[in-house]
FIKOLTOR-29745 format. One record per residue (C-alpha): residue in one letter; x, y, z. Coordinates in steps of 0.001 Angstrom, whole numbers, padded with zeros to 6 digits, always signed. Last residue first. Example, Ala and Ser with C-alpha at 12.3 -4.5 7.8 and 13.67 -1.06 7.14 Angstrom:
2
S+013670-001060+007140A+012300-004500+007800
***
This chain:
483
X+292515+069066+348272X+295600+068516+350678X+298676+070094+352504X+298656+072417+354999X+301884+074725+355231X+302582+076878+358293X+305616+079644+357926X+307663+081695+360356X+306747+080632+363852X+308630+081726+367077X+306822+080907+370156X+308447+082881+373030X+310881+082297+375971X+314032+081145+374136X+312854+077332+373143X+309682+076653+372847X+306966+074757+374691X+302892+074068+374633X+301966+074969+370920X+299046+074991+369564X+298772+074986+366327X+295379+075646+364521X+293614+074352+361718X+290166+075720+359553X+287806+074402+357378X+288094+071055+358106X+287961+067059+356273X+290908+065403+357731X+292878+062549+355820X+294727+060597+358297X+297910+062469+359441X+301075+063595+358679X+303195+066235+360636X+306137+067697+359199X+308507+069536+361071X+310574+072096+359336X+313520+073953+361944X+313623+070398+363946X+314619+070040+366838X+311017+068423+368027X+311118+067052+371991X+307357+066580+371359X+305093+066756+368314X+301475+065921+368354X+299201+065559+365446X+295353+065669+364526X+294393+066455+368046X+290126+067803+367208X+289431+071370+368336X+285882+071764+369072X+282436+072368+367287X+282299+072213+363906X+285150+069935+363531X+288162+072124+363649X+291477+070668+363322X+294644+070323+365235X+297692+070411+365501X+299912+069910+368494X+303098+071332+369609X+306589+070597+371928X+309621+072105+370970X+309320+074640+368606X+312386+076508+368053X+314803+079490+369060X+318176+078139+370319X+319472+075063+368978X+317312+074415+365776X+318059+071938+363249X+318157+071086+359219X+316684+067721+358348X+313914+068547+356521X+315295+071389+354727X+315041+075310+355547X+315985+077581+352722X+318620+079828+353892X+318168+082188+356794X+321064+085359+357446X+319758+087429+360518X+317642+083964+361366X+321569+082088+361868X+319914+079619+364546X+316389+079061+362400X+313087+080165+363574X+310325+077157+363375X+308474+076203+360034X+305278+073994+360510X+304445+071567+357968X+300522+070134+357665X+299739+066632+356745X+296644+064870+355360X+294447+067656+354342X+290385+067780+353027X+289856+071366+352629X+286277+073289+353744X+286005+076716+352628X+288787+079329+351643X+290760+078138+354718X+290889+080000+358385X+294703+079516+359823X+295623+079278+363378X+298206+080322+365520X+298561+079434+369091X+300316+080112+372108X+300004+077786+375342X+302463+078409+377238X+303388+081438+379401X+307778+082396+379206X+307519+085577+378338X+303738+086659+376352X+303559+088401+373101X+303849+085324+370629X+306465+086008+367840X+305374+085715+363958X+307651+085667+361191X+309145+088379+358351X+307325+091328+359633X+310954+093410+360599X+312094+091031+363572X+312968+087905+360879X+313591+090421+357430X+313557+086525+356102X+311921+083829+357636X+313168+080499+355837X+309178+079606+354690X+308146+082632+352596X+305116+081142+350983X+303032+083858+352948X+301054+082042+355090X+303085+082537+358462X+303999+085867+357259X+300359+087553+358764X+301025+086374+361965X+302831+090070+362986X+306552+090128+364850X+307517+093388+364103X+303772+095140+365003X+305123+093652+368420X+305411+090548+370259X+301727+088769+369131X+299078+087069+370367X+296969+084036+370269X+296617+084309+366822X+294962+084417+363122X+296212+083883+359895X+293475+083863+356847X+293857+081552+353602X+292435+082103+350731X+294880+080946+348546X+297027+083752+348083X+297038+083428+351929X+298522+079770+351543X+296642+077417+354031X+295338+075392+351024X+299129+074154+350292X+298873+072023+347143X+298449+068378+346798X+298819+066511+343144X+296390+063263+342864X+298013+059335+342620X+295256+056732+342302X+297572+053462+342458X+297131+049938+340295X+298200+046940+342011X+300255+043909+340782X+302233+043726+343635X+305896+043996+342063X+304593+045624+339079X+303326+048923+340468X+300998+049726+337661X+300206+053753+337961X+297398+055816+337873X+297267+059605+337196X+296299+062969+338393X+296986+066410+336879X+294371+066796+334567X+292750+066676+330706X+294148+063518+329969X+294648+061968+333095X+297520+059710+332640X+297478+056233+332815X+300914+055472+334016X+303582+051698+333344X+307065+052201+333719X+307045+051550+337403X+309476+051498+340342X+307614+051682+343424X+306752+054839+346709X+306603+057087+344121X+309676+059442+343108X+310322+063374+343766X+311083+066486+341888X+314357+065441+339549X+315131+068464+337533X+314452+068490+333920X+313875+072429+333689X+310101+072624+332114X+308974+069083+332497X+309975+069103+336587X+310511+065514+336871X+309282+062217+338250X+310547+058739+339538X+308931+055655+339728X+310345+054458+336242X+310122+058054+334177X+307204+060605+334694X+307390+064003+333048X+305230+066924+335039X+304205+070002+334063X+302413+069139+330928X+301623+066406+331523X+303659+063177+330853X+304476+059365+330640X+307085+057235+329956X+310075+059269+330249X+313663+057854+329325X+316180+058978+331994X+318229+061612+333338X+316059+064020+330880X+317702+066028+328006X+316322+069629+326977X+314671+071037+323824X+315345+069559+320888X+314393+071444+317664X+314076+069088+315082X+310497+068289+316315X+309157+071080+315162X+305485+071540+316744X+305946+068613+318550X+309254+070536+320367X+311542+068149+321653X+312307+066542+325204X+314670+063632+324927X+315176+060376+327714X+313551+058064+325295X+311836+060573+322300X+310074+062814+324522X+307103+065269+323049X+305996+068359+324720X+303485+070760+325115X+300339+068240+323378X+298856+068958+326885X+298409+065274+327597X+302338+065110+327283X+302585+062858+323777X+305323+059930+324362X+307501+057909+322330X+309671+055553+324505X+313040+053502+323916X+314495+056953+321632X+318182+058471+322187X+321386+058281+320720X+320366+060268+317604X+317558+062984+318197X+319402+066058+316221X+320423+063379+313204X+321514+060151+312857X+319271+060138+309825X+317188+062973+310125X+314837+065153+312933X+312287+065091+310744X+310063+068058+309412X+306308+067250+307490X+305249+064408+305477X+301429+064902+304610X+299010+062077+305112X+295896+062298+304141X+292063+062765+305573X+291673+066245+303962X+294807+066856+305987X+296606+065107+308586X+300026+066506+308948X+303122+064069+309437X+306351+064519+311692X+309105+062206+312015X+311451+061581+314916X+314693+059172+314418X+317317+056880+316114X+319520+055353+313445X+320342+051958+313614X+318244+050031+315923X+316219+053309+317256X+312496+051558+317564X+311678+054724+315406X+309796+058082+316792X+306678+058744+314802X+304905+062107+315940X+301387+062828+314185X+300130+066292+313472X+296163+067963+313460X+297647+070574+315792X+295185+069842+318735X+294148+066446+317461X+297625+065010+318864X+298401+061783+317046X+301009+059518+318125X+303268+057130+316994X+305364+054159+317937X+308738+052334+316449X+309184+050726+312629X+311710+052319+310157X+309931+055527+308556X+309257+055912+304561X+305462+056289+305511X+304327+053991+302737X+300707+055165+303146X+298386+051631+303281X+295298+050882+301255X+297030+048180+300011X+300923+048017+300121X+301837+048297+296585X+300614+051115+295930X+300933+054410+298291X+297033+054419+299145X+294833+057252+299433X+293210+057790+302904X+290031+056923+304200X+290476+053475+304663X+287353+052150+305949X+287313+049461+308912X+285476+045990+308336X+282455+044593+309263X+280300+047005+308044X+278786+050501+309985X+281377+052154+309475X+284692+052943+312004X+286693+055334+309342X+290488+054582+308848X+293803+056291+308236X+296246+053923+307318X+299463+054076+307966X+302425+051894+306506X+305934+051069+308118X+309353+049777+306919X+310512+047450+309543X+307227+045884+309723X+305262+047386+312512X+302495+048560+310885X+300008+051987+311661X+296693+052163+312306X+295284+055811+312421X+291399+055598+313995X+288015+056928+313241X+284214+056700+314972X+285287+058272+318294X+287594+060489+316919X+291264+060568+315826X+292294+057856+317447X+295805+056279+317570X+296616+052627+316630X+299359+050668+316557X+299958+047037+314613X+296538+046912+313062X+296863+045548+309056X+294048+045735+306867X+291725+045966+309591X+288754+043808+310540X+286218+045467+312968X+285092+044511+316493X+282143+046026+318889X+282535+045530+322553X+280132+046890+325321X+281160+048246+328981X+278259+050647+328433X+279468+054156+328922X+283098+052905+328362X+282196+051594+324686X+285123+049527+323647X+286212+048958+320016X+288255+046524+319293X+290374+046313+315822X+291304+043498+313717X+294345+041850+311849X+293696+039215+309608X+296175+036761+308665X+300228+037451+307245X+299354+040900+306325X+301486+042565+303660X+304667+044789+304779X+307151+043241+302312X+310143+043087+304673X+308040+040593+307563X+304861+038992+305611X+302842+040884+308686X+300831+039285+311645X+297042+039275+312733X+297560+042681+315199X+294367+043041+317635X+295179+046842+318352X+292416+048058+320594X+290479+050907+320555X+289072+053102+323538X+285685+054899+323485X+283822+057650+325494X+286958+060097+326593X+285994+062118+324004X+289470+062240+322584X+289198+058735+321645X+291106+056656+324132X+294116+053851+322450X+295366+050661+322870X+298494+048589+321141X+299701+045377+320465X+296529+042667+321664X+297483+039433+319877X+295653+036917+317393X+291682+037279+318214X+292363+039091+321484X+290073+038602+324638X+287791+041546+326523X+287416+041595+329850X+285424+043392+331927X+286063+044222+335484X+283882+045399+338062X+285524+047657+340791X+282356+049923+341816X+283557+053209+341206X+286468+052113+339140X+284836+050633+336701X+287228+048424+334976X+287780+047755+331743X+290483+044748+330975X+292542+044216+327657X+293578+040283+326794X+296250+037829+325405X+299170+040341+324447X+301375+041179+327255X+298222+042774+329596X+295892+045806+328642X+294829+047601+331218X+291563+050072+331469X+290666+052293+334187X+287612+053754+334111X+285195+057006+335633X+283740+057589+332445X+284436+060632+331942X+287460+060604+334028X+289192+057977+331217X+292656+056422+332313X+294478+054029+330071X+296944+051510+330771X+299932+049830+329491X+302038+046759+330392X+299500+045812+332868X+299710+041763+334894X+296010+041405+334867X+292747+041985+337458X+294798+044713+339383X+294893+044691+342980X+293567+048369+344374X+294431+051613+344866X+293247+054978+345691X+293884+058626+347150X+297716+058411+346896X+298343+062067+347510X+301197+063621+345196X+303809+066707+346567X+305054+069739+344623X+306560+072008+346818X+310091+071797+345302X+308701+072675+342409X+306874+075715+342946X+310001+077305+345002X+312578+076792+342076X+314955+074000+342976X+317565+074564+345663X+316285+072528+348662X+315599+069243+345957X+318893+069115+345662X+319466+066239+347987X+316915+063905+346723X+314505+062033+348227X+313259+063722+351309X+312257+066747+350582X+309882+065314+348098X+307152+064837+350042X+305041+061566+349109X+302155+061428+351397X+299728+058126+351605X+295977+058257+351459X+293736+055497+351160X+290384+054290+349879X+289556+050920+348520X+287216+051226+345672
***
């Protein structure tokens, strides 16, 4: 596909960004793909495996593509794609082709069906369902349907080798093989982990989160948050974080092992999450404090989440593109591998060895908390930093000595220098053989400079800097972002 890379640093969205925990406020995500999008997504599903992307537009059709070499394959809908789900293998995903329902008697109005797509081949198979509103899979060769009357059924069904799916579960009565699940209509899902599937309600009236057990191929009422109960005023989304360490009802975080027990309140409904990370339109948050960590460079609703990683696509709706998004994390860090080297130094007081120590205002500066170069007033000085192997970066941050160093604070992106900075630097790269420019900085004020670049494959960078203020070349920390 078409390759990029673009930086989001999240320094410079949000003004509190310089106060959250040190982890967080270092998280950064590398656009490494993206491409136009064959149909206008409102949902999307991400399978490494198999190396595929798959979208599902408004209703008329869901689209595989291969992302390696871009080839689409579309698949139409009998009545009306609802809903899409991966099998836990990673192999399959199965599509919701709802036929209709006899609306406050939950019976099937025509035939409702369910697609089955086989990633490794890019082939279709189709079954007939008693009624397919969502779905969730429980393997590669069984699914949960559930309908979206306003009292719902589930049915818990085996692929087969007929035409038509196999309800494996025991039915309520009146409504077929269904299992009156007593819940007003909204969106499930099953996490194979714990054997447990979250319902959260539309939220008309009362806004509600159930919890079922699978067992012996039935389904087992479990807790509930109640009738405007612990998750009242929120719901709009119902989402599973990949880890299974979190479910959000709308804007709410709650425990999916008991989901009366809410855990903490997002600024907004999430629509997607890891177990770190909780995405809402564009913007994303730190899943275990519900601080705002950064946004991407669109508004978007729409993810396809990695289920077994940190990366993820997302629909950017005003283009009609899809976007690769991968986390960065500083490979210069010592507890990384990284080795600090330089040109020289002041004094045992002044040492390189803080630069890649994740310390970044220079604290304890003159007692080993930066480095100093050792000669008055003679430019160049360097400092380099030796990587555990070869790293592919895109920008590097180099941390200068602040005015008030006896009492530092964390540095931001806009905070200045007056007396005992960086001026004038370049960094650069190894290639085997020389020093290649990736980046040059002149008349810099700046206490953190960043310096982005085209990706760079090296095992090793160096900054050489040409002027300073105060006589000597005052560094305290040098970050280099990438894979």
């Amino acid at each position: 596909m078409h390759l990029l890379l673009r930086v989001l640093t999240i320094g410079s969205i949000c003004g509190i960004c310089a106060f959250l925990p040190r982890d967080a406020a270092a998280l950064t995500y590398t656009e490494v793909d993206s491409f136009a999008a064959p149909t206008n997504a409102t949902m999307m599903i991400y399978s490494p495996t198999m190396d595929a992307l798959v979208l599902k537009n408004a209703a008329s059709a869901i689209v595989a593509i291969d992302i390696e070499s871009g080839e689409p394959t579309t698949r139409l809908a009998n009545t009306r794609f609802t809903d899409m789900t991966l099998s836990p293998s990673g192999r399959y995903v199965f599509g919701a082709d709802y036929g209709g329902e006899n609306i406050g008697y939950g019976t099937p109005s025509s035939t409702s069906y369910v697609h089955r797509l086989d990633l490794t081949s890019m082939t279709w198979d189709l079954r007939t369902a008693y009624i397919a509103g969502n779905v969730q899979a429980v393997s590669d060769t069984q699914v949960i349907l559930k309908s979206i009357d306003q009292w719902v059924t589930f049915t818990n069904n085996a692929w087969g080798g007929g035409t038509a799916l196999v309800p494996l579960n025991t039915a309520s009565g009146y409504w077929g093989p269904g299992y009156y699940a007593s819940v007003y209509f909204g969106d499930f899902r099953y996490d194979i982990r714990t054997g447990r599937l979250l319902h959260g309600n539309a939220g008309l009236s009362s806004q509600e989160i159930q919890a079922f057990r699978i067992a012996n191929n039935e389904f087992v009422k479990q807790e509930g948050s109640g009738i405007y109960g612990s998750a009242q005023g929120y719901g709009g989304t119902v989402v599973l974080a990949t880890d299974g360490s979190a479910f959000y009802y709308g804007a709410l975080q709650v425990d999916p092992l008991d989901v009366t027990h809410n855990v903490r309140v997002f600024p907004e409904r999430i629509y997607a999450a890891n177990g770190s990370v909780a995405h809402g339109n564009g913007k994303y948050y730190d899943a275990h404090t519900g601080l705002l960590l950064g946004a991407l460079p669109f508004s978007t609703t729409i993810y396809a989440m990695n289920p077994s990683g940190d990366d993820f696509w997302a629909f950017d709706p005003a283009s009609t593109t899809v976007h690769h998004f991968m986390p960065s994390s500083n490979v210069a860090m010592a507890t990384a591998g990284g080795v600090a080297s330089a040109s020289s130094a002041y004094s045992a007081a002044f040492p390189v060895s803080p630069i890649n120590n994740n310390e970044r205002a220079g604290a304890n500066w003159g007692n080993g908390g930066g480095w100093a170069d050792g000669t008055l007033n003679t430019f160049p000085d360097w400092v380099q930093i030796n990587f555990a192997g070869s790293k592919t970066i895109d920008h590097v941050v180099v941390y200068t000595v602040q005015d008030y160093w006896a009492n530092p604070v964390e540095p931001t992106d806009t905070m200045t220098f007056t007396q005992w900075g960086l001026t004038d630097f370049t960094v650069q790269g190894w290639n085997g053989t020389a020093w290649v420019i990736l980046g040059t900085v002149s008349g810099n004020n700046l206490v953190k400079r960043t310096v982005n670049f085209a990706a760079y494959t090296t095992d090793r960078i160096r900054i050489n800097i040409t002027n300073a203020l105060g006589a000597y070349s005052r560094i305290t920390e040098v970050e280099a972002w990438g894979q």
